[in-house]
DRENMIDO-845062 format. One record per residue (C-alpha): x, y, z; residue number from 1. Coordinates in Angstrom, 1 decimal. Layout:
<atoms>
u,v,w,k
X,Y,Z,NUM;
...
</atoms>
This chain:
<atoms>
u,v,w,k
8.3,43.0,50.0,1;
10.2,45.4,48.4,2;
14.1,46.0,49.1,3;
13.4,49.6,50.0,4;
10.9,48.2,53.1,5;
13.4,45.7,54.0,6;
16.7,47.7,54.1,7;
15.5,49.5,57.6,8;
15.1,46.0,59.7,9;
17.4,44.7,58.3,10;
20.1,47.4,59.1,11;
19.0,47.9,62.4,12;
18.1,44.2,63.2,13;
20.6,42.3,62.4,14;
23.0,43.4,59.9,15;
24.7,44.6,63.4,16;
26.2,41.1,63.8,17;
29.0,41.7,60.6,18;
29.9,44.8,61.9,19;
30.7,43.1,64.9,20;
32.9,41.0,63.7,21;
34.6,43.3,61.4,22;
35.5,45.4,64.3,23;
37.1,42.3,66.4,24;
39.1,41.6,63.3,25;
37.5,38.2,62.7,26;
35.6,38.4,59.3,27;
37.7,41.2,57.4,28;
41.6,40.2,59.2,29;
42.9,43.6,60.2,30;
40.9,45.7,58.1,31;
40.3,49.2,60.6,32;
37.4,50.6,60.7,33;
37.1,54.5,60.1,34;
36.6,56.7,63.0,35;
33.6,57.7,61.7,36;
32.4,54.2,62.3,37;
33.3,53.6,65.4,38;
29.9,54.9,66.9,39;
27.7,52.4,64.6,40;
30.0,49.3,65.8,41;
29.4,49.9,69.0,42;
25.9,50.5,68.7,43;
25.6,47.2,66.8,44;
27.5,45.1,69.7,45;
25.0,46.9,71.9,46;
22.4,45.0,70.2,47;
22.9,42.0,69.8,48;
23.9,41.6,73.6,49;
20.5,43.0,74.3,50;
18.9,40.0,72.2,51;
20.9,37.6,73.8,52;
19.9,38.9,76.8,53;
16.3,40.0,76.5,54;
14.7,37.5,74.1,55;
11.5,35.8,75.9,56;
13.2,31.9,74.8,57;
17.0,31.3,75.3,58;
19.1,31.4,71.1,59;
22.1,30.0,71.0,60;
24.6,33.1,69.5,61;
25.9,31.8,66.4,62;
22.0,30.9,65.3,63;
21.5,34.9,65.9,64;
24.7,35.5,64.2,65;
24.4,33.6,60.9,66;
20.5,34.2,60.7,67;
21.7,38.3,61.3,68;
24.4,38.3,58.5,69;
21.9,36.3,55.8,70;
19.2,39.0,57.0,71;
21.5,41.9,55.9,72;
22.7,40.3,52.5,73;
19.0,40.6,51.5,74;
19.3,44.2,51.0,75;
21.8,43.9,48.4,76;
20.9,41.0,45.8,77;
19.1,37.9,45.8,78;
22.2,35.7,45.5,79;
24.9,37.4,47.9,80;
24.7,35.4,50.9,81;
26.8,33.8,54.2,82;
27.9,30.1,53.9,83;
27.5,28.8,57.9,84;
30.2,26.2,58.5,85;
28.3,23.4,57.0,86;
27.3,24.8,54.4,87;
30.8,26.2,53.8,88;
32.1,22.5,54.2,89;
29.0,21.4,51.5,90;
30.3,24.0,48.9,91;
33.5,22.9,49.1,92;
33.4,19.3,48.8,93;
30.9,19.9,45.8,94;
33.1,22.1,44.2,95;
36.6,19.8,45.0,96;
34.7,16.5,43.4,97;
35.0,14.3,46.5,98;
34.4,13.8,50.2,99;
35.0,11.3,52.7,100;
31.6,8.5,53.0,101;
30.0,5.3,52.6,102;
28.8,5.3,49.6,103;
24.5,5.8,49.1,104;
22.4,8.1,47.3,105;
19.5,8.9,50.4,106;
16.2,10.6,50.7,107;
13.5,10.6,52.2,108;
10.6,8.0,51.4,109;
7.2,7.6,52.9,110;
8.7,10.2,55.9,111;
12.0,7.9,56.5,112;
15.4,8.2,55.2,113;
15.7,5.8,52.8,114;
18.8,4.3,50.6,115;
17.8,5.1,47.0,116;
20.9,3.3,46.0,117;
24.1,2.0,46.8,118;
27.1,3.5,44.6,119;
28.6,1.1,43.2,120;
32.5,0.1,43.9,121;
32.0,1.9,47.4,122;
31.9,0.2,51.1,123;
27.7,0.6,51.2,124;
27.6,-1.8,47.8,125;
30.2,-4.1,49.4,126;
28.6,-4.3,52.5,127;
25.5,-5.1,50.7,128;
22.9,-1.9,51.2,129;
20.5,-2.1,48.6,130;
17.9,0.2,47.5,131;
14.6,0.3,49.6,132;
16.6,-0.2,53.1,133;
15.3,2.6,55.7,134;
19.0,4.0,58.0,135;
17.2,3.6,60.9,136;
20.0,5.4,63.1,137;
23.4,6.4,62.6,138;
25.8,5.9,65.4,139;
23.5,5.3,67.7,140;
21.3,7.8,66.9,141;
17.5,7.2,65.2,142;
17.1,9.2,62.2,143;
13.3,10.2,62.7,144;
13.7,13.9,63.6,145;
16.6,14.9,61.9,146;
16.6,16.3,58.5,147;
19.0,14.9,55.4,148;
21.7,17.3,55.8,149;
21.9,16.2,59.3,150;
21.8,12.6,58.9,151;
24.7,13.4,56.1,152;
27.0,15.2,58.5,153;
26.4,11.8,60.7,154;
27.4,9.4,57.4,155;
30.3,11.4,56.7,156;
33.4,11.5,58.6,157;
37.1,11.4,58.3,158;
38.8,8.8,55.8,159;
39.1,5.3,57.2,160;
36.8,6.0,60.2,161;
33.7,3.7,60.8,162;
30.3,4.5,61.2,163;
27.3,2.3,62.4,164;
24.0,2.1,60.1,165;
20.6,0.6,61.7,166;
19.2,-0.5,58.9,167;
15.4,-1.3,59.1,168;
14.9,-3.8,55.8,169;
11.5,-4.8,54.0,170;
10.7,-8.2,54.5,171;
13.0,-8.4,58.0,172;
11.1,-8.5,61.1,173;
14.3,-6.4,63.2,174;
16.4,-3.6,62.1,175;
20.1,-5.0,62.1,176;
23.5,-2.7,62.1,177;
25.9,-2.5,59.6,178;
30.0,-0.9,60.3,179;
31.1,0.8,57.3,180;
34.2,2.1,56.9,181;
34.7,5.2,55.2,182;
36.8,5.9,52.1,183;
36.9,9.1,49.5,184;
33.1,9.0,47.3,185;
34.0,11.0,44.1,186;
31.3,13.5,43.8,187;
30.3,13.4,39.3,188;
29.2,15.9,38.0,189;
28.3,14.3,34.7,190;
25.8,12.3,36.3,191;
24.7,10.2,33.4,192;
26.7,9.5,30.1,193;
25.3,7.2,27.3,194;
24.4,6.5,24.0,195;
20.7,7.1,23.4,196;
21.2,5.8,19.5,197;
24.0,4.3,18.0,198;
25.4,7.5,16.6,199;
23.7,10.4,19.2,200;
25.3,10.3,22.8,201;
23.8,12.1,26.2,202;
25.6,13.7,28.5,203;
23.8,14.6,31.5,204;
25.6,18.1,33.7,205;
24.0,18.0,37.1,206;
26.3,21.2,38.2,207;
29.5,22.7,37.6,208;
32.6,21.8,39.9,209;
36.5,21.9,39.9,210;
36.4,18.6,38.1,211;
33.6,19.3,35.6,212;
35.1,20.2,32.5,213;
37.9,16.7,33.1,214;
34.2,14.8,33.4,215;
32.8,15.9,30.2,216;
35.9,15.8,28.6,217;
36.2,12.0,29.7,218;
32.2,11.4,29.0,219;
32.7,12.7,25.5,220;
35.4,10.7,24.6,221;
34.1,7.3,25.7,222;
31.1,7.9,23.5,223;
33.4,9.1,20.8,224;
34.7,5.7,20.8,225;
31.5,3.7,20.9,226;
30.6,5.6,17.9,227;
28.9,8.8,19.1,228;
28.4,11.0,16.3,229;
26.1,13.7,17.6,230;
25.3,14.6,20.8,231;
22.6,16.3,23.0,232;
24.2,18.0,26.1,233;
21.8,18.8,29.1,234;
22.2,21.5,31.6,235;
19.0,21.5,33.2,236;
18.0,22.4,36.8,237;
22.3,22.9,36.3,238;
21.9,25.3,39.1,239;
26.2,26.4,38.2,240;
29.3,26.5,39.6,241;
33.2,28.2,39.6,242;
33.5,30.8,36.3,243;
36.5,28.4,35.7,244;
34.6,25.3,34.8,245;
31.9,27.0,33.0,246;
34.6,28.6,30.5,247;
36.3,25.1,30.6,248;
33.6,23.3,29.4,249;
32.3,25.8,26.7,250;
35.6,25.4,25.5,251;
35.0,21.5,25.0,252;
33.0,23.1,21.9,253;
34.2,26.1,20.4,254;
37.6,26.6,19.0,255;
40.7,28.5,20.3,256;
40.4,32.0,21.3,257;
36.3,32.6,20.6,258;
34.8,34.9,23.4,259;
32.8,32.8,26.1,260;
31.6,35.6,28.4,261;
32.7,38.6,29.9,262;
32.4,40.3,33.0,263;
31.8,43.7,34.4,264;
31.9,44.9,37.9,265;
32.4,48.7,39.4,266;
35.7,48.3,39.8,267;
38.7,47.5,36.8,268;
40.3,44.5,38.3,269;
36.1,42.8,38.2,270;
36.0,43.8,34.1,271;
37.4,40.1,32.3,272;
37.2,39.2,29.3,273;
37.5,35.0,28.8,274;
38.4,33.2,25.7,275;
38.4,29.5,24.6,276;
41.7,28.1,25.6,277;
41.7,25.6,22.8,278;
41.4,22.2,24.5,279;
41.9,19.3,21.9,280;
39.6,17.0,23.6,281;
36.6,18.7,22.7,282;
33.4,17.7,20.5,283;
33.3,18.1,17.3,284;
29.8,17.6,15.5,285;
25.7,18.3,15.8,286;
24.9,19.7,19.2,287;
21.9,20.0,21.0,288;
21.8,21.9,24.7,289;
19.2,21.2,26.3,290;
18.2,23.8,29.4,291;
15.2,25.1,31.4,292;
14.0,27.4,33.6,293;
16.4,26.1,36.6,294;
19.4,26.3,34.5,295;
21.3,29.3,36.2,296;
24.8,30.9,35.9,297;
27.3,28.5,34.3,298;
25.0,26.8,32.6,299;
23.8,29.8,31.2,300;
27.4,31.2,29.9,301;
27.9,27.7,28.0,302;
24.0,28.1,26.6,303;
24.9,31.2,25.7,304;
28.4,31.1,24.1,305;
26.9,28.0,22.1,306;
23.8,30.1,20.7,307;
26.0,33.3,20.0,308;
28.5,31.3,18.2,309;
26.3,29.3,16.4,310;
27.7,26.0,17.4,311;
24.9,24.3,18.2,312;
21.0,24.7,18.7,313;
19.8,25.3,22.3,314;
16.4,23.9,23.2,315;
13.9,24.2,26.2,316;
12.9,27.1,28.1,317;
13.8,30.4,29.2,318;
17.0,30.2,31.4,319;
17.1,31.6,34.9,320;
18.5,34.6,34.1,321;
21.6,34.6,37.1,322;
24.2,36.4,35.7,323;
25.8,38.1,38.8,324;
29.3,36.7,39.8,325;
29.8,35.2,43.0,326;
33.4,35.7,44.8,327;
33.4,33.8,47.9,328;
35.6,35.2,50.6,329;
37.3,32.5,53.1,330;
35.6,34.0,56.6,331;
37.5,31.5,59.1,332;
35.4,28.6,58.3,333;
32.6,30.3,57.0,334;
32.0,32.3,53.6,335;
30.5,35.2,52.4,336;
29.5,35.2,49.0,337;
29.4,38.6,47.6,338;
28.1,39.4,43.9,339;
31.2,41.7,42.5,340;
30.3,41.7,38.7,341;
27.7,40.3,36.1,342;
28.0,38.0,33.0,343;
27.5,38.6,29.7,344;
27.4,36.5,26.5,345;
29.7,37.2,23.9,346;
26.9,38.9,21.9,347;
26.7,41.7,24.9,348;
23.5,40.3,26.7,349;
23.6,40.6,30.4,350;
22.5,37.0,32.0,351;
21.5,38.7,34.6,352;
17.2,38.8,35.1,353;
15.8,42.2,36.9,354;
14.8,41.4,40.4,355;
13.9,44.6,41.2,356;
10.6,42.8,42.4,357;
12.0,39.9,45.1,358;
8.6,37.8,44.1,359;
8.6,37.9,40.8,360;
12.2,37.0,40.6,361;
11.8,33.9,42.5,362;
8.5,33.2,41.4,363;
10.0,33.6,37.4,364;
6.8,35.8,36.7,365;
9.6,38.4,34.8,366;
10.9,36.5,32.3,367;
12.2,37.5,29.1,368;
9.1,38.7,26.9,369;
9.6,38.9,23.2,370;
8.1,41.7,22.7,371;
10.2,44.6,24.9,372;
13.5,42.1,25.2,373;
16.6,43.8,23.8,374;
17.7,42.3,20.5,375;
21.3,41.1,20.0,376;
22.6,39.0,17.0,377;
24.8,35.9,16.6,378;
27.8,35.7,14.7,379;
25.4,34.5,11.7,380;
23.4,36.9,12.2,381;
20.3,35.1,13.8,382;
18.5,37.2,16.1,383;
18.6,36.5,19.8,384;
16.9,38.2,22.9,385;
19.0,39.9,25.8,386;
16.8,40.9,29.1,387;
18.1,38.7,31.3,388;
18.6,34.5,30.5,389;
19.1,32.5,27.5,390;
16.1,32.1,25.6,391;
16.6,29.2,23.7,392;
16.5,28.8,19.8,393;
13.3,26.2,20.0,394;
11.4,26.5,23.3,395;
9.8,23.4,23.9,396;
7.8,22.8,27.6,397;
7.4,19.3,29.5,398;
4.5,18.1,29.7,399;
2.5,18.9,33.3,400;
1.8,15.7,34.9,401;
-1.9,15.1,35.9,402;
-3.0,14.9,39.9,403;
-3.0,11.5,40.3,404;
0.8,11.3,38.8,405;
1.9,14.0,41.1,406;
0.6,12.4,44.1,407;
1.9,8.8,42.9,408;
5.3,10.5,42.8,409;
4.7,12.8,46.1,410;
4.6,9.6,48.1,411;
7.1,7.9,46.4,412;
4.5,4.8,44.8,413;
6.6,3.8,42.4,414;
9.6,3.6,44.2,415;
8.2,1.7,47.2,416;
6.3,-0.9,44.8,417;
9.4,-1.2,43.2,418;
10.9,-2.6,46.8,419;
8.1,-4.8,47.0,420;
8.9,-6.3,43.8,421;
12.2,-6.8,44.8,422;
11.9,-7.8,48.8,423;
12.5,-11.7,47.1,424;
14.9,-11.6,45.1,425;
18.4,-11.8,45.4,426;
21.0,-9.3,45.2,427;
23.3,-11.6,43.3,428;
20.2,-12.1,41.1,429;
19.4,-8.7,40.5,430;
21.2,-8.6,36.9,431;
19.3,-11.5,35.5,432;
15.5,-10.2,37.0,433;
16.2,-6.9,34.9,434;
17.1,-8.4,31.7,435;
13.8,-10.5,32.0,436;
11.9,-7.8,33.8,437;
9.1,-6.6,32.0,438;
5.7,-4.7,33.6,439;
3.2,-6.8,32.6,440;
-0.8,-7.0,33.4,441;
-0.1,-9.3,36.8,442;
2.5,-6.7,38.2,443;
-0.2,-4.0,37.1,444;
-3.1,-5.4,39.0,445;
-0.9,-5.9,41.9,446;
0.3,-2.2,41.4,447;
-3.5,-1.0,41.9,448;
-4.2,-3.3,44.9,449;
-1.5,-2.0,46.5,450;
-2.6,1.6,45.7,451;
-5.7,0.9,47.2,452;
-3.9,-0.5,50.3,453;
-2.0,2.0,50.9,454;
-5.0,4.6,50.7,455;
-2.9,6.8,47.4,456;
-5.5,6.8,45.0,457;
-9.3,6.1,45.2,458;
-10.8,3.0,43.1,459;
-13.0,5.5,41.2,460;
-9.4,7.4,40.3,461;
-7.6,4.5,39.1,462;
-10.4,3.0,36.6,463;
-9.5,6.5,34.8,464;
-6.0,5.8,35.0,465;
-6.7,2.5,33.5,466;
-8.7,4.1,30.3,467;
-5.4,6.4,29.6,468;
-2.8,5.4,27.3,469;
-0.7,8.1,28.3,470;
-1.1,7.8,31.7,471;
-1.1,3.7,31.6,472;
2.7,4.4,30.1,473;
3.5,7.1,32.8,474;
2.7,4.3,35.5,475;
4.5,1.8,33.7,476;
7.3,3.9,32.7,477;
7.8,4.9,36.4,478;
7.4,1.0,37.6,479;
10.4,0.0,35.2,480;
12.7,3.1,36.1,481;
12.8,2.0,40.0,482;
13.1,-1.3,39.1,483;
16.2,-0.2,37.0,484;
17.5,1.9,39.1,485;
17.6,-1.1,42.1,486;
19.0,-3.4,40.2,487;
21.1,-2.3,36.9,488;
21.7,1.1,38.2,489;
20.6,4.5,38.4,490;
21.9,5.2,34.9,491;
19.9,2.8,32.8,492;
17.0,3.8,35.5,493;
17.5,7.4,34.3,494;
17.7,6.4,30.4,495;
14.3,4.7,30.7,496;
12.8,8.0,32.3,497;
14.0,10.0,29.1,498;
11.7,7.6,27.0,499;
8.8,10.4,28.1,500;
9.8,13.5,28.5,501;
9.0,15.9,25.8,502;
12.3,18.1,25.5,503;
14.6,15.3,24.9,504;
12.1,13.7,22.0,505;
12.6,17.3,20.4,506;
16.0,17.4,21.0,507;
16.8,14.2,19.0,508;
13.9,15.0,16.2,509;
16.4,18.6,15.7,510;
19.5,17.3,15.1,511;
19.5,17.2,11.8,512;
18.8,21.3,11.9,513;
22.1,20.9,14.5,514;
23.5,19.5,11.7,515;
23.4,22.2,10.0,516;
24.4,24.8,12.4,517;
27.6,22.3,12.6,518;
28.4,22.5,8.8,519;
28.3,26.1,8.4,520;
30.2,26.2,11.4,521;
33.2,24.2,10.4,522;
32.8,26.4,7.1,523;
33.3,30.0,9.3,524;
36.2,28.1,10.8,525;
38.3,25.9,8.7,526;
42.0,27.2,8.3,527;
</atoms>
């Protein structure tokens, strides 16, 4: 639907609800409104105390409200939008680094919210959750009809509280509770850190916070001192964050005073210009940056102040292309994010993709095309594509998984065989299984027994799966990683899973060209 065929319902709809408020003072402070005004606010209360009164089922106001104000955004841009007051309290704490838990990484597994793992040094791994255990209720109340957001808001609580976990158990006949206290979980953003080689290092961005740019700064010098020599940096599904920590951590890798990104709004004070700052803790050598199609905003002003500056080689596919900025205005304790500007890279492309057409937009159906893109050029003088993303210097796609892989993963095979495996053996014998722990033909065999169980896959289906060498090592692959993720952790878990997938393989096989982007680099910018 276009926005021209929206604008009318939602005007007259909904969009009422913000002009409510602004007239009571409560979402713009004492902002007046104009005489002129007057006549449309009141018109607007009118309505919405004639859906509250003459809807056929009973709403509760705020749902009317919030749902009214998101409805009216959509005539704007598709990324201006009203934060409710969970949501508002979400952003926050993702954005601060930290929030007040227990401890557990959850999601849903075969329909029930399951503990995918314990973090470690918090009250859940002291109090000895493990992976594969089902929170059958919080506080006293079951978990089967609430969604994960809600069974969050139930975990979380203030600092030194206690909360009651059910917990239903594999291999325990009863569900048994567990008090937790709760304590401050630091929410990473650098979700994994390591060193792939001796020499090449992995730092793994999840999304960009208030405490991002101190994370990678921290991640890149621990590898630094086990020897990291080159390193491939991965933004990927980085959906973005505060302008602040994107500049911050572009600045980990440029030098003082280069041009990171710019922005330009319809009024001055929204036209910026941001430079590196010069932070010594930085990296300094072959750089890869890895990003796809659900890298967005930040991540796209680092890919893109890398690749302009020729400091490094950028390596996937087509970026989102979400270049509007985002100022969040404090609404009591709500927010409205409103788009007041849009990013550029320092080579004057505009981030920002059209979405002129709401379904191609979210659909990715526009994306930059080679052939009509706008060209810019680097500070070497490579060619690169404006139009909206980062198109990266090597585009390089994942391989698709087959149907049988996708429903494997759908019903979450590998990470409930994994339980199985584990449902006798000791926690305090978890470190000496993995070091041993190898998929082997028995575990196999009892893998497809258990497929057939279960009523995944057809017997017909897995004798094909069988004859596959790629597919046999997907299976495997996917066995080990749960396996890891129980018992050594999610990070060695997560370094196992990058043994097969095709972007990072390229990334390491092009450092050597990173290499050279590096030298001539250093060259443009030695004193």
């Amino acid at each position: 639907m276009s926005q021209k065929t929206r604008r009318p319902l939602a005007l007259i709809f909904i969009a009422s609800t913000l002009i409510v408020g602004a007239a009571t003072g409560a979402i713009f402070g004492e902002r007046s409104i104009p005489d002129g005004e007057q006549e449309l606010v009141l018109r607007a209360s009118e309505i919405v105390t004639t859906l509250l009164e003459w809807l056929p089922e009973e709403h509760e106001p705020e749902d009317i409200v919030y749902d009214g104000i998101g409805g009216m955004l959509q005539v704007l841009d598709p990324h201006s939008s009203y934060l409710d007051p969970r949501s508002f309290r979400h952003m926050r704490a993702r954005q601060e680094g930290s929030f007040f838990g227990v401890g557990i990484i959850i999601s849903r597994r075969n329909g029930k919210v399951t503990v995918i793992s314990p973090i470690a040094g918090t009250p859940a791994a002291s109090r000895g959750l493990r992976a594969g255990d089902v929170i059958a209720g919080v506080a006293g109340e079951p978990t089967e009809d609430l969604n994960l957001d809600e069974v969050v808001d139930l975990v979380r609580g203030p600092e030194g509280s206690t909360v009651v976990l059910s917990i239903a158990r594999p291999g325990f006949k009863d569900p048994f509770d567990v008090e937790i206290e709760r304590t401050r979980i630091p929410q990473t953003s650098v979700r994994y850190s390591f060193l792939i080689e001796p020499d090449i290092g992995y730092i793994r961005l999840s999304e960009f916070s208030n405490t991002s740019t101190r994370e990678v700064e921290e991640a890149i010098a621990a590898l630094t001192r086990q020897g990291m020599k080159r390193l491939i940096f991965d933004v990927r599904n980085n959906p973005g964050g505060p302008l602040d920590a994107a500049v911050g951590v572009s600045d980990l890798f440029l030098v003082k005073d280069q041009f990171i990104t710019s922005t330009r709004g319809r009024t001055p004070e929204n036209n910026t210009t941001f430079r590196a700052p010069g932070n010594p803790g930085g990296f300094e050598g072959p750089l890869v940056v890895l990003v796809n199609q659900g890298s967005a905003s930040a991540s796209e002003i680092v890919a893109g102040a890398v690749q302009d500056h020729d400091r490094g080689l950028v390596l996937g596919e087509v970026t989102w292309g979400k270049g509007l900025v985002q100022t969040v205005f404090t609404v009591r304790d709500t927010g409205l994010a409103l788009t007041t500007a849009r990013y550029y890279t320092p080579s004057g492309r505009c981030i920002q993709r059209d979405y002129e057409s709401f379904i191609d937009y979210v659909t990715h159906r526009n994306g930059n095309d080679s052939s009509t893109a706008a060209i810019y050029e680097t500070d070497a003088g490579r060619t690169v594509l404006g139009g909206g993303g980062i198109t990266p210097d090597i585009n390089v796609e994942n391989r698709t998984l087959s149907e049988s892989m996708v429903r494997l993963y759908s019903v979450s095979a590998f990470f409930r065989f994994a339980v199985e495996i584990l449902a006798d053996v000791p926690e305090e014998e978890y470190l000496e299984f993995a070091e041993d722990f190898k998929i082997d033909e028995e575990y196999l065999d009892s893998f497809w027994t258990w497929v057939v169980e279960e009523e995944i896959l057809e017997p017909g289906i897995i004798e094909s799966l069988q004859e596959d060498e790629v597919e046999l090592a997907d299976i495997t692959r996917g066995l080990t990683v749960e396996v890891y993720n129980a018992t050594l952790g999610l990070n060695e878990g997560y370094q196992k899973a990058l043994e097969g997938d095709d972007q990072m393989k390229e990334a390491i096989d092009n450092l050597d060209l990173a290499a050279d982007f590096w030298d001539a680099f250093v060259e443009e910018h030695k004193e």
